[in-house]
N, CA, C and O atoms as a CHARMM CRD file, in Angstrom:
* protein
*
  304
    1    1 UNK  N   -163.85600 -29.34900 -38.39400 PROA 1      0.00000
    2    1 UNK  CA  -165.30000 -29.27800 -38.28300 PROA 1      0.00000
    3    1 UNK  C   -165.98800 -29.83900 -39.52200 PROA 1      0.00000
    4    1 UNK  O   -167.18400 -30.11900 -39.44000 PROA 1      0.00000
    5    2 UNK  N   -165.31800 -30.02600 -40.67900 PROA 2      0.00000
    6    2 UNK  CA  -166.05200 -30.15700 -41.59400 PROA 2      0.00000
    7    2 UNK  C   -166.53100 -31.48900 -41.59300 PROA 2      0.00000
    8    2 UNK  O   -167.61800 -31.70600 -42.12900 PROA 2      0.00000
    9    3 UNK  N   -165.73100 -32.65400 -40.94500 PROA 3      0.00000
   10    3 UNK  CA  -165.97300 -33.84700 -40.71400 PROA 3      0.00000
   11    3 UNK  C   -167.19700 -34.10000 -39.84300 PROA 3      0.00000
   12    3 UNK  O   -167.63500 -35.24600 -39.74200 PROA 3      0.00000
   13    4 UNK  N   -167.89800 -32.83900 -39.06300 PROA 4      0.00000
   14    4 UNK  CA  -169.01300 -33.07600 -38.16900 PROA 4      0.00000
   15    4 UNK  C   -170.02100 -33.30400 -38.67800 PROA 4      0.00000
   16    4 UNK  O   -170.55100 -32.64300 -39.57100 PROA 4      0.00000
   17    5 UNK  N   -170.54800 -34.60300 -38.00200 PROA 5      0.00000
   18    5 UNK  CA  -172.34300 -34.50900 -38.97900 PROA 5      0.00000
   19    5 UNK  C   -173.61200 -34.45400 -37.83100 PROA 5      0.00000
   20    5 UNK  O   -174.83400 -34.34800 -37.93000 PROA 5      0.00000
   21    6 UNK  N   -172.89300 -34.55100 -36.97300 PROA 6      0.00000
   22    6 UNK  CA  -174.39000 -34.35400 -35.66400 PROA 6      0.00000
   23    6 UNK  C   -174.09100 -33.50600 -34.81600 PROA 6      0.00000
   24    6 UNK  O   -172.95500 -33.03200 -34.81500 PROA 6      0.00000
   25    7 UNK  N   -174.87500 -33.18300 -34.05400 PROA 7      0.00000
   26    7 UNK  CA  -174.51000 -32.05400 -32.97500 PROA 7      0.00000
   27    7 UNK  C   -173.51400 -32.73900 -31.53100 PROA 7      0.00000
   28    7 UNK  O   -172.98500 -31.95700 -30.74100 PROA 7      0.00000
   29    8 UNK  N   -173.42200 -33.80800 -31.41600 PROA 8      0.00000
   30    8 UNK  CA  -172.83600 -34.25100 -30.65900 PROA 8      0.00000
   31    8 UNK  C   -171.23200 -34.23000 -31.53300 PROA 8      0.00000
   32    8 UNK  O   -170.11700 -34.12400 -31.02400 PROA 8      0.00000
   33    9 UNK  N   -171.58300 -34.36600 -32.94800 PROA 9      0.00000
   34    9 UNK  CA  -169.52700 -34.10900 -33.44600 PROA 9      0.00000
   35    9 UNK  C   -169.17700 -33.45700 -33.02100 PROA 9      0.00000
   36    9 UNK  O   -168.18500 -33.69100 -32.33100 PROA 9      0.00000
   37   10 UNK  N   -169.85800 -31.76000 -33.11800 PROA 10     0.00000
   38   10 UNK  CA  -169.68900 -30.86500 -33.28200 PROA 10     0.00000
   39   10 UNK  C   -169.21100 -30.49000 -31.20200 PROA 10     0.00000
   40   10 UNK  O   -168.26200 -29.83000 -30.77800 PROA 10     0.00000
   41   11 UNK  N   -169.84300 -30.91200 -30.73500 PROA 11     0.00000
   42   11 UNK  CA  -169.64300 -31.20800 -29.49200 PROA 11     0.00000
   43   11 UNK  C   -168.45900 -31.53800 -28.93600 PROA 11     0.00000
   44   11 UNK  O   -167.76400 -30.79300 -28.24500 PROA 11     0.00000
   45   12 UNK  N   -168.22600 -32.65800 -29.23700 PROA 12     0.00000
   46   12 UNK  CA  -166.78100 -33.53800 -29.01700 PROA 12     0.00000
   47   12 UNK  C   -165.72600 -32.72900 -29.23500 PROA 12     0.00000
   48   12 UNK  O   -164.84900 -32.45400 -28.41600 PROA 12     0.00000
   49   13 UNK  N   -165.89700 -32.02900 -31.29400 PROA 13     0.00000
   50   13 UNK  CA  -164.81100 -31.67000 -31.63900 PROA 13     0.00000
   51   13 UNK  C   -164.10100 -30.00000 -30.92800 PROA 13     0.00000
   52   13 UNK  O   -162.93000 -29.64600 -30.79200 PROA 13     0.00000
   53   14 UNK  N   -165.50200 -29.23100 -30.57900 PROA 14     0.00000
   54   14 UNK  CA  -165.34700 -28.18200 -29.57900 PROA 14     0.00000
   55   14 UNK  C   -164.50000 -28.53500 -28.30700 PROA 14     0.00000
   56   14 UNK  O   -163.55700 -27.86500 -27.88700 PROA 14     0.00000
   57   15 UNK  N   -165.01900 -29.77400 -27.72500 PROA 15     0.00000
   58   15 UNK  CA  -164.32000 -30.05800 -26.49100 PROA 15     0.00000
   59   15 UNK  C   -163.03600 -30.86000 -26.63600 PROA 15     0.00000
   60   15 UNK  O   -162.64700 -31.26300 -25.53900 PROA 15     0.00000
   61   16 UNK  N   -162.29400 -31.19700 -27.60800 PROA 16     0.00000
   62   16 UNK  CA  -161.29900 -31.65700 -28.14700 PROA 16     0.00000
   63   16 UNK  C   -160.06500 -30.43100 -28.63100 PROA 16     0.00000
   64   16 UNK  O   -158.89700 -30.34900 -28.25100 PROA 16     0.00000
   65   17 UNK  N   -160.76200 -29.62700 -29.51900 PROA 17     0.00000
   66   17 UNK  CA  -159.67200 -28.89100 -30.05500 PROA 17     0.00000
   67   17 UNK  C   -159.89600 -27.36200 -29.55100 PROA 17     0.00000
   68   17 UNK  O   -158.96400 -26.59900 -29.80800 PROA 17     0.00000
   69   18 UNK  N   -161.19200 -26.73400 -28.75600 PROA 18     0.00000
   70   18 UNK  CA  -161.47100 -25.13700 -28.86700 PROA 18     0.00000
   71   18 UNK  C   -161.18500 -25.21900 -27.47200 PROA 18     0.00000
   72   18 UNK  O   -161.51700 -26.15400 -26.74400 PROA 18     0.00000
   73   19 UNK  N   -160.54000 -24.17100 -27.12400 PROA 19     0.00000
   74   19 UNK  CA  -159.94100 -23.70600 -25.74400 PROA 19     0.00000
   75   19 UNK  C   -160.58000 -22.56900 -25.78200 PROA 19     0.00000
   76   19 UNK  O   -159.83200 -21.77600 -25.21000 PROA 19     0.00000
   77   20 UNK  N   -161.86800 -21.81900 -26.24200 PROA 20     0.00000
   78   20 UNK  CA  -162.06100 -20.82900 -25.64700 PROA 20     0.00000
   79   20 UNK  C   -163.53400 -20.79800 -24.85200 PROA 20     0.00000
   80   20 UNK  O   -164.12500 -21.75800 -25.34700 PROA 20     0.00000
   81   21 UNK  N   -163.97200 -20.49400 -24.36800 PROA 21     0.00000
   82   21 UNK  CA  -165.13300 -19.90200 -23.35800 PROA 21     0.00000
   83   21 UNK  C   -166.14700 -20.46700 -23.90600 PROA 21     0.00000
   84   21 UNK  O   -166.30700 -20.01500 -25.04000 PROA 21     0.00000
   85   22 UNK  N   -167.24200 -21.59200 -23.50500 PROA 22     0.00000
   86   22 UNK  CA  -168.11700 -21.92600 -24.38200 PROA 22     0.00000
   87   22 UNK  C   -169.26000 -20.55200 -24.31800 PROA 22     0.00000
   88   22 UNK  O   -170.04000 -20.16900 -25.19000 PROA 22     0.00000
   89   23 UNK  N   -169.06500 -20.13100 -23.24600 PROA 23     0.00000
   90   23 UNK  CA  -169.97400 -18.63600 -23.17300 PROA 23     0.00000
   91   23 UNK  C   -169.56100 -17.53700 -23.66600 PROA 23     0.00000
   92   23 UNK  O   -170.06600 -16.47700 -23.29600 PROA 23     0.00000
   93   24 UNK  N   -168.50700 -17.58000 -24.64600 PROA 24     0.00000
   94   24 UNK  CA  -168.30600 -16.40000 -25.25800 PROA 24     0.00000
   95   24 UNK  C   -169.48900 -16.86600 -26.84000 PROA 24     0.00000
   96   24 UNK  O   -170.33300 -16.13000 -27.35300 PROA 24     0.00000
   97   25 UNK  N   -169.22900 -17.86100 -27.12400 PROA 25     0.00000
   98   25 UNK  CA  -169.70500 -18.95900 -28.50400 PROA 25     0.00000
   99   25 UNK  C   -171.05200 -18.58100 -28.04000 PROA 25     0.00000
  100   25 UNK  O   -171.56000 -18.03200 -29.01700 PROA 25     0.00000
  101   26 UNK  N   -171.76200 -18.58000 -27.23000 PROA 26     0.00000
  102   26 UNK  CA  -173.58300 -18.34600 -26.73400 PROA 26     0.00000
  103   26 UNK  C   -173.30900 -16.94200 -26.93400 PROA 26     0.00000
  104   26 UNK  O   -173.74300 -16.88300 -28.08500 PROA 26     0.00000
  105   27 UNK  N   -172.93300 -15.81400 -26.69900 PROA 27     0.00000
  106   27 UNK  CA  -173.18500 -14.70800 -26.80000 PROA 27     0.00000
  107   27 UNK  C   -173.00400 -14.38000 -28.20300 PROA 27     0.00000
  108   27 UNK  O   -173.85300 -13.88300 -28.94400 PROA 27     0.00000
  109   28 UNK  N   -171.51500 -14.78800 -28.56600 PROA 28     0.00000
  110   28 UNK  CA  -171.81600 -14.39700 -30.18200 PROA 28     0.00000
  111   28 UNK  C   -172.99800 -15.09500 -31.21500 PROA 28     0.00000
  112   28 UNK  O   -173.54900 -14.62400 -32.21000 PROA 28     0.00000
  113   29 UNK  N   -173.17000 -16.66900 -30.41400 PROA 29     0.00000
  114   29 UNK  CA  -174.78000 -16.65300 -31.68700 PROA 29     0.00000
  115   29 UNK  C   -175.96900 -15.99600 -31.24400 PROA 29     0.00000
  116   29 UNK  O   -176.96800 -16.14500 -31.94700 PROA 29     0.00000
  117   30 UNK  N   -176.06000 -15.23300 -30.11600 PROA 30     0.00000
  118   30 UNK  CA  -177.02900 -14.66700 -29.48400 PROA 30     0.00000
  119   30 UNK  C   -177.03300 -13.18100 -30.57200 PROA 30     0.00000
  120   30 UNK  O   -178.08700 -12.77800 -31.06400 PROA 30     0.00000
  121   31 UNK  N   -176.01500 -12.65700 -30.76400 PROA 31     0.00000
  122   31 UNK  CA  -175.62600 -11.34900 -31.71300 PROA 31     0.00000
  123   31 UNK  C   -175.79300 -11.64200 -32.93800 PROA 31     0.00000
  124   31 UNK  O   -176.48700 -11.03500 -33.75400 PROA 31     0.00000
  125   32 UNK  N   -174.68300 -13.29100 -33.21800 PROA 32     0.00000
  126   32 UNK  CA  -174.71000 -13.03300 -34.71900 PROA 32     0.00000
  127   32 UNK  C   -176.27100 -13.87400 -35.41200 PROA 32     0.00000
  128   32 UNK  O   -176.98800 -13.62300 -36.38000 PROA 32     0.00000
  129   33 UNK  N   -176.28200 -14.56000 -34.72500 PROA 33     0.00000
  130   33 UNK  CA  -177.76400 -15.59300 -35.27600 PROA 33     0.00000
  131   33 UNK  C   -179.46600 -14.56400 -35.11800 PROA 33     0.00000
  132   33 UNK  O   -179.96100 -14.21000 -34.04800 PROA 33     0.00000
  133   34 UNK  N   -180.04400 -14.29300 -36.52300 PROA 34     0.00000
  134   34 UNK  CA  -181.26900 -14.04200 -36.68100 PROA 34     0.00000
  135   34 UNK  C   -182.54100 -14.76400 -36.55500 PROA 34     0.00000
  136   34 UNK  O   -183.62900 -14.25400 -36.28500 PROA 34     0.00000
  137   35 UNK  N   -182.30900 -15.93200 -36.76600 PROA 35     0.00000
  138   35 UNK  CA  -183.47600 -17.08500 -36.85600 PROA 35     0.00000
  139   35 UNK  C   -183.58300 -18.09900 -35.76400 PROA 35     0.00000
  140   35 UNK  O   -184.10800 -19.20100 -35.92500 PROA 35     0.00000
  141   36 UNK  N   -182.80200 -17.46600 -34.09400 PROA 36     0.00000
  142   36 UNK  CA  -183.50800 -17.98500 -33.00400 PROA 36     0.00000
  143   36 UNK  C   -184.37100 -18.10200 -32.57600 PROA 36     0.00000
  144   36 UNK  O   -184.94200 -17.01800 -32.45700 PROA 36     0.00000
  145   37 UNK  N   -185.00700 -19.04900 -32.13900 PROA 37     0.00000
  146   37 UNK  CA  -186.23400 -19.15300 -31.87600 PROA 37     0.00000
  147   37 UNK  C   -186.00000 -18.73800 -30.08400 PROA 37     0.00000
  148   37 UNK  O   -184.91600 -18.43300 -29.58700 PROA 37     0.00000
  149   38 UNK  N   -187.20500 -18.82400 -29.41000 PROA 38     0.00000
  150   38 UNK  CA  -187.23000 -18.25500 -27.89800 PROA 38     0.00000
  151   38 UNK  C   -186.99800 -18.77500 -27.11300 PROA 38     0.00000
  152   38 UNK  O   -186.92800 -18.22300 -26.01500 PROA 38     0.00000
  153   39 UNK  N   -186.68200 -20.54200 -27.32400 PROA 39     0.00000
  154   39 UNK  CA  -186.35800 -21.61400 -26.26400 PROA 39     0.00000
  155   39 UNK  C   -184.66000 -21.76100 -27.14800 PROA 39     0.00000
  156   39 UNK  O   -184.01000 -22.70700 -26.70100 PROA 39     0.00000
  157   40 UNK  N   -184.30000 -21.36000 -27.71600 PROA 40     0.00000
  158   40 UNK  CA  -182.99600 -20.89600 -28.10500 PROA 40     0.00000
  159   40 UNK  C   -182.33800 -20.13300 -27.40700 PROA 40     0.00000
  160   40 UNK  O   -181.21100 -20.33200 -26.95300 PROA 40     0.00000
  161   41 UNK  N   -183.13400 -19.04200 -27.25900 PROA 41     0.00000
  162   41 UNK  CA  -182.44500 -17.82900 -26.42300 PROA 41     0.00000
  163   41 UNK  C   -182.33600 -18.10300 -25.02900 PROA 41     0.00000
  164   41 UNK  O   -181.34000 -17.95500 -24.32000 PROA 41     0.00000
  165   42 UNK  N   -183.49200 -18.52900 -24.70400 PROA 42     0.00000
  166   42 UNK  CA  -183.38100 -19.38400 -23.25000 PROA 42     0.00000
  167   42 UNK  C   -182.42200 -20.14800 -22.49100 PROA 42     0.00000
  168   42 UNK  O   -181.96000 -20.08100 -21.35100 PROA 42     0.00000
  169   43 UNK  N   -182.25600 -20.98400 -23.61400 PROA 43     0.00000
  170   43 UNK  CA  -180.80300 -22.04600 -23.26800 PROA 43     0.00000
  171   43 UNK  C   -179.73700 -21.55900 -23.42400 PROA 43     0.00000
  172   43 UNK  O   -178.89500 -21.65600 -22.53100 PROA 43     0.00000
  173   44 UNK  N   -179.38800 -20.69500 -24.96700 PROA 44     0.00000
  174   44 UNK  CA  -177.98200 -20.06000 -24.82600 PROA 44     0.00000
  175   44 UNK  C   -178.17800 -19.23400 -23.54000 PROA 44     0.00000
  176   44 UNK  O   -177.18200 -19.72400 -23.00800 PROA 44     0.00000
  177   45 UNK  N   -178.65600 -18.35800 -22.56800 PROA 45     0.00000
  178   45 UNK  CA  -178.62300 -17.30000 -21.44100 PROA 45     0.00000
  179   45 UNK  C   -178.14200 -18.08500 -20.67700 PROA 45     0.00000
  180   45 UNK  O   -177.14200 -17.75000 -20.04100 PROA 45     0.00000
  181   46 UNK  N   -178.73200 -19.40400 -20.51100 PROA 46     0.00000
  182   46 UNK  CA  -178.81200 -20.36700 -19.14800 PROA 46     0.00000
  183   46 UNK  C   -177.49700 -20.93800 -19.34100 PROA 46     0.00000
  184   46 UNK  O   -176.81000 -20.91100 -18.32000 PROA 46     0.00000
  185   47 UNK  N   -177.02800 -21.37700 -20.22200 PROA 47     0.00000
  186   47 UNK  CA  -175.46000 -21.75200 -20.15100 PROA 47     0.00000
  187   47 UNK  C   -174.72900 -20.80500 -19.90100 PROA 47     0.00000
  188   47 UNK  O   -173.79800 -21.15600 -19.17600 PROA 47     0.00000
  189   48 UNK  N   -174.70600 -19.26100 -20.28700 PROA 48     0.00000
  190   48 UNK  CA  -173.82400 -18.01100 -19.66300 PROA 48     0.00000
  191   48 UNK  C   -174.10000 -17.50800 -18.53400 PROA 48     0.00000
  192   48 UNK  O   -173.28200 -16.80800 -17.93800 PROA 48     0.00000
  193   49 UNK  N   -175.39100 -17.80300 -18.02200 PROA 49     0.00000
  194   49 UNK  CA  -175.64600 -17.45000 -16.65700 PROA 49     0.00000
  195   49 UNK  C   -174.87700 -18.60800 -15.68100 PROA 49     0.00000
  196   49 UNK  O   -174.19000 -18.26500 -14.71900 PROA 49     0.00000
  197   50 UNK  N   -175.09400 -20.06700 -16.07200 PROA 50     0.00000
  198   50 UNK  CA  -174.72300 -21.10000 -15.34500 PROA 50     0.00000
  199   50 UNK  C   -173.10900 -21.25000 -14.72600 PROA 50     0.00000
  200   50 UNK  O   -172.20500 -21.92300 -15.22200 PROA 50     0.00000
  201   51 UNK  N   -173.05700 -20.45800 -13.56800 PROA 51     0.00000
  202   51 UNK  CA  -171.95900 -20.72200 -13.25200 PROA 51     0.00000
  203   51 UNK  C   -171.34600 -21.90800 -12.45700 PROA 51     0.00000
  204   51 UNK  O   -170.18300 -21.95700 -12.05500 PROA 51     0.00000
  205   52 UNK  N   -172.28700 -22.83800 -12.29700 PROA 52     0.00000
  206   52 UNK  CA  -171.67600 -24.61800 -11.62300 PROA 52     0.00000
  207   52 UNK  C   -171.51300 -25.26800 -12.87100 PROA 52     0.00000
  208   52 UNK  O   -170.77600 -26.22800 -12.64400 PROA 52     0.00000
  209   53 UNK  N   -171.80100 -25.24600 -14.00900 PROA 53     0.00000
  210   53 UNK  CA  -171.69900 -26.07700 -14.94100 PROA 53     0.00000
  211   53 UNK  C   -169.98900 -25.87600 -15.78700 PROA 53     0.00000
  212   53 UNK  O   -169.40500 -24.92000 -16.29700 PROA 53     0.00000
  213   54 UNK  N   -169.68800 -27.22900 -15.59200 PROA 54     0.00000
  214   54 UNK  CA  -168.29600 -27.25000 -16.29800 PROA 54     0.00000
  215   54 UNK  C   -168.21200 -26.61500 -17.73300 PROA 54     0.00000
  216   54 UNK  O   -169.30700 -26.11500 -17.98800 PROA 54     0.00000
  217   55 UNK  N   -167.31000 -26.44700 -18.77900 PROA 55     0.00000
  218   55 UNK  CA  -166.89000 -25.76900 -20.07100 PROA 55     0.00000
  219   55 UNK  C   -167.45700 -27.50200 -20.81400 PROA 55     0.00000
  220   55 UNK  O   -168.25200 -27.51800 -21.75500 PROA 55     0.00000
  221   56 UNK  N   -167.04100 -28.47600 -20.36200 PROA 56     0.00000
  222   56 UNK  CA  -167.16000 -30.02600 -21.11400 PROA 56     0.00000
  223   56 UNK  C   -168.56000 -29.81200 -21.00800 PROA 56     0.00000
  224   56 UNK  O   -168.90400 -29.80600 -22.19000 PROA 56     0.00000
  225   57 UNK  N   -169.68400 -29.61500 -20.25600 PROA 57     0.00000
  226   57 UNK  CA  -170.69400 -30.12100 -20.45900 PROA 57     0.00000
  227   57 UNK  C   -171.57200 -28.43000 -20.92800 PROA 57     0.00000
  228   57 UNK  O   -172.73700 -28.27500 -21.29500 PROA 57     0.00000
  229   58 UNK  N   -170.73600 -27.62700 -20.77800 PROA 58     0.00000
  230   58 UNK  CA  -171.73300 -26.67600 -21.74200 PROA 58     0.00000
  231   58 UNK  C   -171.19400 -26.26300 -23.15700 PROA 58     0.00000
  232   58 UNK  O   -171.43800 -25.21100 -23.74700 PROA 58     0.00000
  233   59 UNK  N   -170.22400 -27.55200 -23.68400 PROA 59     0.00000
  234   59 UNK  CA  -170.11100 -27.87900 -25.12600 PROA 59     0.00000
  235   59 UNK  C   -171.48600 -28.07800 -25.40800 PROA 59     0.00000
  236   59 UNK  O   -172.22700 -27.58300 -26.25700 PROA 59     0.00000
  237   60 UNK  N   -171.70900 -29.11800 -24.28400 PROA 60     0.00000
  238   60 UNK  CA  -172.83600 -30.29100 -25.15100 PROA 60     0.00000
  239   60 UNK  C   -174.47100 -28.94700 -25.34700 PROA 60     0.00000
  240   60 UNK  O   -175.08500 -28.52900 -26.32900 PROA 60     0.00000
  241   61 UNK  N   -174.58700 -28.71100 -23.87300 PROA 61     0.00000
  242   61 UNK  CA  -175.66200 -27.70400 -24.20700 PROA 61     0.00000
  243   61 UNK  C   -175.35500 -26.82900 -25.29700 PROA 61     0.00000
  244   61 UNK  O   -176.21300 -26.97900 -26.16700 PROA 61     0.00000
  245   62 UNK  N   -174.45000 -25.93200 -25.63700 PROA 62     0.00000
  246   62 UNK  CA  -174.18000 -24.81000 -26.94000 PROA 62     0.00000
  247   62 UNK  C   -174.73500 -25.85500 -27.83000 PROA 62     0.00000
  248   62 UNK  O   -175.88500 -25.62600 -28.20200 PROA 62     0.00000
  249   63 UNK  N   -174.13200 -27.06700 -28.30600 PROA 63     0.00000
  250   63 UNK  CA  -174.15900 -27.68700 -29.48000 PROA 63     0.00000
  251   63 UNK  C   -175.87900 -28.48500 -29.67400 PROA 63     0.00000
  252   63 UNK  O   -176.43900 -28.94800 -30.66800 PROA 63     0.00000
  253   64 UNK  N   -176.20000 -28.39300 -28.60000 PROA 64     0.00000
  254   64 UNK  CA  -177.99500 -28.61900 -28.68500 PROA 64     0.00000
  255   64 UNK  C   -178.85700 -28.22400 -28.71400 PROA 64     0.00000
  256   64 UNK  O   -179.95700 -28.70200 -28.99100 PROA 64     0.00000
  257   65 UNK  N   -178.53400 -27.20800 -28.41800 PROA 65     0.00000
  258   65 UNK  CA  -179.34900 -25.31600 -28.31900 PROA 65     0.00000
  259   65 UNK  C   -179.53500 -25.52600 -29.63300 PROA 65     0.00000
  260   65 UNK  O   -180.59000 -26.04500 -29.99800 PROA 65     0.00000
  261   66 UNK  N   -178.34800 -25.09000 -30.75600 PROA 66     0.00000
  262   66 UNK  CA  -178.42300 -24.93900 -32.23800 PROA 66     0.00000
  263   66 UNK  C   -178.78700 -26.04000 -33.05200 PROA 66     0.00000
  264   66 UNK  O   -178.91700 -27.19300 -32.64000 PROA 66     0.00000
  265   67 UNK  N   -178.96800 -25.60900 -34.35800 PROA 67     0.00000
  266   67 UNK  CA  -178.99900 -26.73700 -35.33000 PROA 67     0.00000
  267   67 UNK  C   -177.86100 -26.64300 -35.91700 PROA 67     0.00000
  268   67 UNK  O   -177.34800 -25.53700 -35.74800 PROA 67     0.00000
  269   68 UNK  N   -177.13100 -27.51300 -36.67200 PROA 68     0.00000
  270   68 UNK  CA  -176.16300 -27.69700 -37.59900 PROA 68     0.00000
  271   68 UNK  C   -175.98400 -26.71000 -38.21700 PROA 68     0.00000
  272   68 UNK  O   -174.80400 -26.36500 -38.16000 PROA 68     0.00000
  273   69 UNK  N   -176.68000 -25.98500 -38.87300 PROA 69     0.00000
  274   69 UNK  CA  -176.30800 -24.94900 -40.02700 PROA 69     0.00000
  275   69 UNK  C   -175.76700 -23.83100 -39.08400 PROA 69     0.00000
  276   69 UNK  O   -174.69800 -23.28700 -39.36000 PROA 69     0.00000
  277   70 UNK  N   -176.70900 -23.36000 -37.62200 PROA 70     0.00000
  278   70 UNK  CA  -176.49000 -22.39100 -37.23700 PROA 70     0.00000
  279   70 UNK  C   -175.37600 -22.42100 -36.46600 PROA 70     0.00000
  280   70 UNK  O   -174.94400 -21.31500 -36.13800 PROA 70     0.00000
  281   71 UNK  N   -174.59100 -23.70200 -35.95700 PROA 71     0.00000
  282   71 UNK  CA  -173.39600 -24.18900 -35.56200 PROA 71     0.00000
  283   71 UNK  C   -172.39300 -23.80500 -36.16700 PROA 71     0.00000
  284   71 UNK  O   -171.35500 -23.43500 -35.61900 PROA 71     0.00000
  285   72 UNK  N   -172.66100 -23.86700 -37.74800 PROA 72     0.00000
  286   72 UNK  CA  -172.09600 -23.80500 -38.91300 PROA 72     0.00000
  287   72 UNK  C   -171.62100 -22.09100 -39.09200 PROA 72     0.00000
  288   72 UNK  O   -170.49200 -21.60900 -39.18100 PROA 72     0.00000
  289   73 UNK  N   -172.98600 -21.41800 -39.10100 PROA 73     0.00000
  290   73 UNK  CA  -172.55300 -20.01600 -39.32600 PROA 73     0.00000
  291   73 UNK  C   -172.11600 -19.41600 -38.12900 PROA 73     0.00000
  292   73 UNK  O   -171.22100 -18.57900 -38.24700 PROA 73     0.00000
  293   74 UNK  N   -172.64000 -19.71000 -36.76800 PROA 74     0.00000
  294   74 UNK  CA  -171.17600 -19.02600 -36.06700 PROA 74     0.00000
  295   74 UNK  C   -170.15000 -18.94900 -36.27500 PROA 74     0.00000
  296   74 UNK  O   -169.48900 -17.91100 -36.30100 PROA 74     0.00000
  297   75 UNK  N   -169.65400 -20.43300 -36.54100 PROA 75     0.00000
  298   75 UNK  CA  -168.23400 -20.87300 -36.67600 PROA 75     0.00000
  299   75 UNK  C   -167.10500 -21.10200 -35.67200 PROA 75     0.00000
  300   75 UNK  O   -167.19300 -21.27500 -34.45700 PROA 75     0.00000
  301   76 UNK  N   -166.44500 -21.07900 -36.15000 PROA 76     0.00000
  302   76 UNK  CA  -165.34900 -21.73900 -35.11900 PROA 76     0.00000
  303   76 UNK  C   -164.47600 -20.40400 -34.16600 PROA 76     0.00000
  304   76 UNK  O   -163.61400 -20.69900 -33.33900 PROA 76     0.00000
């Protein structure tokens, strides 16, 4: 991850190397993240609610929802 510099790296490299639940990753920045804003919260719900949407393309939503830093402090 450290090599990521846009939200689309960060994207790729999720859908490349992380095998776990992109909706587990929305719930924990939903818990661990303080400085969401309300169209934040919106989108992370809508990707855990979304059950037609593949794990590949709700990389891309998780990773657009956030900004970099807050990508950052979830973590991996």
């Amino acid at each position: 991850m450290e090599n990521c510099k846009t939200n689309e790296d960060y994207a790729d490299y999720f859908k490349t190397f992380n095998e776990e639940d992109p909706n587990s990753y929305c719930k924990l920045a939903l818990r661990k993240l303080t400085d969401l804003n309300e169209i934040q919260v919106t989108k992370l719900n809508q990707i855990i609610s979304d059950v037609n949407t593949d794990n590949i393309l709700k990389w891309d939503l998780y990773c657009n929802a956030l900004t970099i830093p807050q990508i950052n402090y979830v973590g991996w």
